[in-house]
N, C-alpha and C positions, 0 to 999 in steps of 0.2 A: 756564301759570301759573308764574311765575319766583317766585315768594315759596316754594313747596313747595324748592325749590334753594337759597333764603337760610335758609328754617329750618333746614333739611338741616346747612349749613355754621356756620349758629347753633350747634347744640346738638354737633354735631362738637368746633367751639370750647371751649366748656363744659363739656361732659363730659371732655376731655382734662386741661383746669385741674384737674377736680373730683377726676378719680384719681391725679394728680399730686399734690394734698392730700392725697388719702387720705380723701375722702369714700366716706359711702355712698348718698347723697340730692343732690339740688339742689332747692332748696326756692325759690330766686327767680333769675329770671332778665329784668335789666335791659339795654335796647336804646335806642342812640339814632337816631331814623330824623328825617332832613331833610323837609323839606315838596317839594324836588327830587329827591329821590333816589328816587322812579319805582318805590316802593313801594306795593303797595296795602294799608293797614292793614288790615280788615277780612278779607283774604286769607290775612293771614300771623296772622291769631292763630286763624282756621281750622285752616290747615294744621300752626301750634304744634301745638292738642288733637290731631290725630291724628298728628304726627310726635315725638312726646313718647312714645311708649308704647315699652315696653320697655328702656325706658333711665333711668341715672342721674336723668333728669326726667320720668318719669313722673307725678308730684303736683305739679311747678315750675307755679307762676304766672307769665308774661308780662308785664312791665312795660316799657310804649312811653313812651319821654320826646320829644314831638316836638319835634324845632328848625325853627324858622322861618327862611325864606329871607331873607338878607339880600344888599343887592348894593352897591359903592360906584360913585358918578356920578362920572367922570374930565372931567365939566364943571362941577358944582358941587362936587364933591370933599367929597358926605355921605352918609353910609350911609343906606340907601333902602332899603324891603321889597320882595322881588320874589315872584311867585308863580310866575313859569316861567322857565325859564335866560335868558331874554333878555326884559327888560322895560322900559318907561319909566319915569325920574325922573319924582316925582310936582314936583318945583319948576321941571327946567327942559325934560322933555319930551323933554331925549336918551334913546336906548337907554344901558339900565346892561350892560354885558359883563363889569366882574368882579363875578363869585359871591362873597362869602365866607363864606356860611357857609348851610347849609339842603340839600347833597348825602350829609350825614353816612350811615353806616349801619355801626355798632360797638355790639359789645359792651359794655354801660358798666360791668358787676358781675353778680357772682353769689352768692349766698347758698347755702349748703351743711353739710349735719352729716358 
């Protein structure tokens, strides 16, 4: 389970910002995860509740903003929604091969006292 690794690095992330303010708390903590990026949501807001404890975000709330996969068609030259790294135009039935947007997996904010 590769999510207990990503929260891991999540809250590594975050809690260093947080002492670096000079918090005492992290009260929210916002993520942006791709529809590509080979994340299992449900896994990773699991292993947030138990990888949370004892640290700066011990009461933080988890907030997943998901981005959709989008890919551009180098035959009709129009962005087209993909749902796996390699998918077909819905107009002209090529394979789309550039991704541009939906691998995302960042930090987006954090809320802190």
């Amino acid at each position: 389970m590769h999510e207990m690794s990503i929260i891991s690095g999540i809250l590594n992330i975050v809690e260093e910002q947080a002492r670096a303010a000079g918090a005492q708390v992290i009260n929210t903590i916002e993520v942006e995860i791709g529809e590509l990026a080979g994340v299992e949501v449900e896994a990773l807001e699991f292993c947030f509740t138990v990888a949370r404890k004892n640290n700066l975000a011990h009461r933080a709330q988890l907030v997943i903003h998901h981005i959709a996969g989008l890919g551009r068609c180098s035959q009709c030259d129009k962005d087209v929604p993909v749902t796996y790294p390699v998918a077909l135009c819905p107009g002209c039935g090529l394979p789309v091969f550039d991704v541009k947007q939906g691998r995302e997996l960042r930090v987006k904010s954090i809320n802190v006292d």
